[in-house]
N, C-alpha and C positions, 0 to 999 in steps of 0.2 A: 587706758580704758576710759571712755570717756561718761559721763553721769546715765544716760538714758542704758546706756549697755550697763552697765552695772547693777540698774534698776530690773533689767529685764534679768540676769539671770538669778537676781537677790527671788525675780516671784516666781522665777522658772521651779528654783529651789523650795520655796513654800510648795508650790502647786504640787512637786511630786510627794509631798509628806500626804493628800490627801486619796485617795483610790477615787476610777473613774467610775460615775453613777449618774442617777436620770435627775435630772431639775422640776421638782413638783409645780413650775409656773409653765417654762415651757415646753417641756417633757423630753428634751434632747440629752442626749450623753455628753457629761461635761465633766472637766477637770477642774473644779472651783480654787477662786481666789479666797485666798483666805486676809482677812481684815484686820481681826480682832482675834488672838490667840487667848484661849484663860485655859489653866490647867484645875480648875474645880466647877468649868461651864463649859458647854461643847463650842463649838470654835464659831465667829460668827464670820462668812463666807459671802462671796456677789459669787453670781453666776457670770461667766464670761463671756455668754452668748449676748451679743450686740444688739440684740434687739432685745430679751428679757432681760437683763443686766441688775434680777431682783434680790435682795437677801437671804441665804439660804443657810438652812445648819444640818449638820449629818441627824438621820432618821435613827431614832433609839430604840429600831426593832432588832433583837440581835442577829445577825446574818445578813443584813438590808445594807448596801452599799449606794443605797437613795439619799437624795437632797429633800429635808423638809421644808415647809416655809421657816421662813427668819428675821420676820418683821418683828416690829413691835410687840406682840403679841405670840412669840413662839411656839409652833405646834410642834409638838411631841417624834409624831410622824409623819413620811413622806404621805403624799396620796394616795400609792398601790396598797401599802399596808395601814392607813387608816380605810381603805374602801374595804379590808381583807378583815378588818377589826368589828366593822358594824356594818355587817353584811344588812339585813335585815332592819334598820334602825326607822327606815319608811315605813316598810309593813307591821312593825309594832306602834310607832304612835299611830295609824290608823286602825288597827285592830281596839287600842284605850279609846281613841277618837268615835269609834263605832259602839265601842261596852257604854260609855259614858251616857252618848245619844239614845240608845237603847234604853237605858236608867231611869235618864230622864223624863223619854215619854210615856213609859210605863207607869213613871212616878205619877205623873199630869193627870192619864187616863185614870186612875187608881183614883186621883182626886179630881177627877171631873165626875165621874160616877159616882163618887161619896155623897157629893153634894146634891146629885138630883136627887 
């Protein structure tokens, strides 16, 4: 067996320890590579799609067989179930955005009419 065959079925082996699931960079079904194993950290993963080829770590929603991002900065979860998580998160800071504005110019009018 020569080095390159031995490599391929050393990641063949890894690859099947992980279930196939969507890549939150480029949204396809992928079997990821896994990188970096820790048994008190989730596994750190590339994706294997040739043109995203980004860092990726299993999504920590339980039943979600999604890839989250796995950069630097590690999110939690995949894309589908952070979209699922803060459904609404637009229409709340413009509802504060709007109570604020509201406030404020109530406040101003309140003290523009004080003072004349």
């Amino acid at each position: 067996m020569n080095k390159d065959n031995f490599w391929d079925s050393v990641n063949n082996a890894i690859k099947s320890e992980k279930v196939v699931g969507l890549c939150s960079f480029c949204k396809t079904e992928i079997k990821p590579v896994i990188v970096a194993g820790s048994l008190t950290n989730r596994d750190y993963c590339i994706c294997p799609n040739k043109k995203c080829n980004q860092p990726i770590v299993v999504c920590l929603t339980p039943g979600c067989d999604n890839y989250a991002n796995g950069s630097l900065i590690r999110r939690p979860l995949c894309h589908w179930c952070f979209q699922k998580a803060t459904p609404n998160v637009g229409n709340t800071i413009l509802k504060a955005a709007s109570a604020i504005t509201t406030t404020a110019a109530g406040f101003y009018i309140k003290k523009r009419f004080n003072n004349d």
